[in-house]
N, C-alpha and C positions, 0 to 999 in steps of 0.2 A: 066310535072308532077307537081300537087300540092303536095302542102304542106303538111304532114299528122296532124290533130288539136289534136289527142291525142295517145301519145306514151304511152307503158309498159317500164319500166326498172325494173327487178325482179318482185313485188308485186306491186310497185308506178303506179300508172298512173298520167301521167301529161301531163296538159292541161291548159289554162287559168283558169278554172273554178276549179282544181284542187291544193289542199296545193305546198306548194312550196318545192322542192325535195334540199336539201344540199347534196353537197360532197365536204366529207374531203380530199382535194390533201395532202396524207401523202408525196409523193418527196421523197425528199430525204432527208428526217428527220428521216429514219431508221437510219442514222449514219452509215451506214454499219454491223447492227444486225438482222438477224432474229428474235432474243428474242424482241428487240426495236420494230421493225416492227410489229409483232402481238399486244405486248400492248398495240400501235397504233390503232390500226381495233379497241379493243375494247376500250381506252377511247372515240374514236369519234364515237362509238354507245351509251355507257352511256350520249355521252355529245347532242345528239340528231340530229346526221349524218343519213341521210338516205343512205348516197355508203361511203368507202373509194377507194381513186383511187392512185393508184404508174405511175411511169414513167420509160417506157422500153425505155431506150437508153444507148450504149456504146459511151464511147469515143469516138471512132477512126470512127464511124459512124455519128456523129454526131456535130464535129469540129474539125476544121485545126489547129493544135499547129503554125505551121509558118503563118498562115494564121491571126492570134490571138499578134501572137507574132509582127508583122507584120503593127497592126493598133496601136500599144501602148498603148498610155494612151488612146486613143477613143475611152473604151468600157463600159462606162456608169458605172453602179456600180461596176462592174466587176474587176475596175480600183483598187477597193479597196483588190482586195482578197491576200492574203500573197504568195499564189501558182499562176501558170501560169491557167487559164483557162483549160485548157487541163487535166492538174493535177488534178484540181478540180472535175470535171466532171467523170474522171478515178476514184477519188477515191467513189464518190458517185452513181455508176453503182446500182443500181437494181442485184443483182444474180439471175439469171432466172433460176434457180436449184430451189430455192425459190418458186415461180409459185405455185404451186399443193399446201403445204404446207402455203400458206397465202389464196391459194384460201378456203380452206379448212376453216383455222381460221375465216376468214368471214362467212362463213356458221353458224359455231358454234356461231360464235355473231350477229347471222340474220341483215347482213347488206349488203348490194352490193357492190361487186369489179369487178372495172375496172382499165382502165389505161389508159394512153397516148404513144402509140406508136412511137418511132421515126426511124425507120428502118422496112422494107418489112418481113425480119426474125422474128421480136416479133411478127409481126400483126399475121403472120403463127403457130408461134408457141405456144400463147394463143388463137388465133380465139376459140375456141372450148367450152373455158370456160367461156368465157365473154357476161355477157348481153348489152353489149352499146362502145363506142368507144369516147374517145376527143382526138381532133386533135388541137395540139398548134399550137398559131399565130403563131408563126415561121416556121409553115409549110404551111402558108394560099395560098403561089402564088408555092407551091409544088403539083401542078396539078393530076401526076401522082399518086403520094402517098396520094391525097384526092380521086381519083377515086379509087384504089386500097382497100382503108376502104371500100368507100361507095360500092362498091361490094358485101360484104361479107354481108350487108344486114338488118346490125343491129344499131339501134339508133345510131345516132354519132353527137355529142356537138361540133361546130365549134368555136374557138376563133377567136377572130377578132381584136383582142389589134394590134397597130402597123401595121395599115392599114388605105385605104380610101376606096372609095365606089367602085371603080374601080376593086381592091383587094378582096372585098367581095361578089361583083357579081359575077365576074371570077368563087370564089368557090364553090360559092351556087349552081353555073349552072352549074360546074362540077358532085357537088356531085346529085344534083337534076337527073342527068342522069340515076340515076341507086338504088336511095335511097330517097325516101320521109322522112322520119324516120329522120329528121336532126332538130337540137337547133342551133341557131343561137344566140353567147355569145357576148357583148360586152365586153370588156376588154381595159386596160391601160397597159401596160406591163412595169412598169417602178417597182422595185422590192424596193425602199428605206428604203420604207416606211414610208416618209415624208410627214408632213402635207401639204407642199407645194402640193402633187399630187391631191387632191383634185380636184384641178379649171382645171386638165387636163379628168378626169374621161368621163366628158360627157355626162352624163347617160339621156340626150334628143337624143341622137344615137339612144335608142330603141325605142322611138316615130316614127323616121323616118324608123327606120327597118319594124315598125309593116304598115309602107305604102306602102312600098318599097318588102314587102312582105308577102301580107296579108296571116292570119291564122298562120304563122311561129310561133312556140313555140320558147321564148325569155328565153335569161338566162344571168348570170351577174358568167366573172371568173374576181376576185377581191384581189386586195394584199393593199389597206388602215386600216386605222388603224379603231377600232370601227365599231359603225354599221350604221350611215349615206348612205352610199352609198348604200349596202344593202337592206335598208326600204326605200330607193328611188327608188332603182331599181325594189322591188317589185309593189311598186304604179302604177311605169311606163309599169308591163307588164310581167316583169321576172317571172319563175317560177320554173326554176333552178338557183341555187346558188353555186358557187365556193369558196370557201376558202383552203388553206393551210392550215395543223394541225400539231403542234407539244404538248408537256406535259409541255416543258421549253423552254419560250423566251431567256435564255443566253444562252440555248448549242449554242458552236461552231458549225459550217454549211452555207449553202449559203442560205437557206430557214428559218432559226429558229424565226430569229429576229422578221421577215413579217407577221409570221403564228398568226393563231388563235391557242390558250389553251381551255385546258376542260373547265376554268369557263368563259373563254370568248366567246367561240361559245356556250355553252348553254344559255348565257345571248342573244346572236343573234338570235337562236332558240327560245328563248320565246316572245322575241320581236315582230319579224318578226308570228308567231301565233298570237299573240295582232294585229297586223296590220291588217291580212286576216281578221281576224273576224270584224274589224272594216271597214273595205274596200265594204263587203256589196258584191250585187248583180245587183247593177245601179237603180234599180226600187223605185221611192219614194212613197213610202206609210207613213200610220201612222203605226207607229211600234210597237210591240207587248207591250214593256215597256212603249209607250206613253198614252194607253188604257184611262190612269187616266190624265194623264195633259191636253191632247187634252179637257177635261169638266173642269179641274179647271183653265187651261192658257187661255181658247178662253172668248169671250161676246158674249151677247144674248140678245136681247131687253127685258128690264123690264120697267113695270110702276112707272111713279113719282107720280101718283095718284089714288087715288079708280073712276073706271068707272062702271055703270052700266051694263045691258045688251043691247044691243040694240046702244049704243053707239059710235059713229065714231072717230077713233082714229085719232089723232093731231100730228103732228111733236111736239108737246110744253108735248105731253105723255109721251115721252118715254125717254130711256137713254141707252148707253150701257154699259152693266156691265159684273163681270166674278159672277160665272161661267157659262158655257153655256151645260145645258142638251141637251143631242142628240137629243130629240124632239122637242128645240127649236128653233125661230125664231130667223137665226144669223144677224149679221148687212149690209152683203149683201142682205137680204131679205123685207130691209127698204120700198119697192115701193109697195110690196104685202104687207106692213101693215097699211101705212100713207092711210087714206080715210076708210079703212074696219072699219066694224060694229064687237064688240063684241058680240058672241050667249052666254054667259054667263057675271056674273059681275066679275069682278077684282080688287084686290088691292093694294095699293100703294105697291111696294117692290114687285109683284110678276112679273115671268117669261111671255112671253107670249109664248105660247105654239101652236102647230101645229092645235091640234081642240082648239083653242080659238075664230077663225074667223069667219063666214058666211060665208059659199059658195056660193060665185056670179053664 
């Protein structure tokens, strides 16, 4: 099965040749509020989100307390949190009571909601409402529950943070069994949001993805700081973008710190629009702005001298000079004019021009 080159998500179509689609990973930056949660949907439509997307998972579905408890301090940022992983996770649950009522909120702030499924229960119990599906890297070598999405038929964003090529084929070939409709995300899954992450990014990964599988709509889910990585990713190919959204980097949470704010993803959003426009269509022409410089920047053969008519023009004639009217003879056209007779006279300082020659 290929690839499909352009998907719907709500109203978006996205495609390479298509604006680049943002979603705001709200997470679990609701704090445990519905009121928080839809304020949510709508700053990250005011701030120029095209989805916000939440995260269906439970606790007890989705990590082992002893299992956690178990590796100790070996769990990366994690190591820092004041509660047990488990705890954390419990307390920042999604309420799927919630569901209908944020689906809802999104409507009324014309923006797209999705989510991130982590258990066979949520995929069932929103399937219905959902235009798209992402699947976190931490579910990437979770086969069944990639096949199990890709079933149901509808777009679905693959992260790939925390993998090799091995890992990404696996999925791709899983999900391709049953689902063209697939984004294929590079990602770093390291949550710090240290500047050190930078030099682990990568973001030549989608150069080799787009070889590795041509047509594939590329996308970038991303927790660095700023918009570098971002307007790299897009140069390179992305056309979906991932960010985290909160209102305030100091709330307490496991997400807050990492996230984008209203003024900083619409500084991303403006950005990244300056980029597309400037990114072009591959085709080099002279450009619609250039109409005027292409005659005052280029040269044109002029005379250093007054010739008569009749006259055989001299390499020791001419010069090249700016500006060069469209009619004129440019200085690639030096061989068609050294030896020609002028059919009229000339003088010093002018252009020579297309009918100035004799036609042999």
């Amino acid at each position: 099965m290929e690839f499909k080159t352009s998907i719907n998500i709500g109203k978006s179509k996205i495609s390479i040749n298509n604006p680049t689609y943002f979603i705001a990973d709200i997470a679990s930056n609701h704090d445990g509020s519905l009121g928080r949660a839809k304020e949510l949907i709508w700053l990250a439509k005011e701030s120029g989100a095209n989805a916000v997307k939440f995260q269906h998972f439970k606790a007890d579905k989705i990590v082992s307390d002893l299992g956690f408890k178990q590796l100790g301090n070996e769990i990366g940022h994690q190591s820092t949190w004041k509660k047990s992983v488990y705890d954390v996770f419990k307390e920042n649950e999604l309420n799927r009571e919630w569901n209908l009522e944020l689906i809802e909120e999104a409507k009324k702030a014309e923006i797209d909601f999705f989510t991130t499924p982590y258990d066979v229960e949520a995929v069932d119990l929103i399937n219905d409402f959902l235009p798209a599906y992402k699947i976190g890297s931490g579910d990437i070598t979770w086969t069944d529950f990639i096949e199990y999405i890709a079933k149901k038929g509808k777009p679905t964003l693959l992260a790939t943070g925390a993998s090799n090529f091995e890992d990404v084929k696996r999925a791709v070939s899983t999900a391709l069994k049953y689902n063209n409709q697939l984004i294929i995300m590079q990602c770093n899954t390291n949550y710090t949001g240290s500047l050190e992450n930078f030099k682990f990014i990568n973001l030549n990964v989608l150069k080799t993805y787009s070889t590795m599988f041509p047509n594939a709509i590329l996308g970038l889910s991303d927790h660095t700081p700023g918009h570098a990585t971002v307007l790299g990713a897009i140069t390179l190919g992305a056309r979906v973008i991932e960010k985290h959204f909160t209102d305030d980097n100091d709330r307490i949470g496991p997400d807050h710190m990492f996230s984008m704010n209203p003024n900083t993803w619409a500084e991303m959003v403006a950005r990244a629009r300056e980029l597309e426009l400037a990114l072009g269509d591959g085709v080099k022409i002279v450009e619609m702005n250039e109409k005027e410089t292409v005659v005052v920047q280029r040269r044109a053969i002029y005379l250093k001298s007054d010739l008569n008519e009749g006259e055989i023009i001299t390499e020791e004639d001419i010069e090249f000079l700016r500006p060069a009217p469209s009619n004129a003879f440019f200085p690639y056209d030096i061989k068609r004019v050294i030896g020609s007779k002028l059919s009229k006279p000339k003088y010093k300082g002018d252009v020579l021009m297309k009918g100035d020659l004799e036609v042999l």
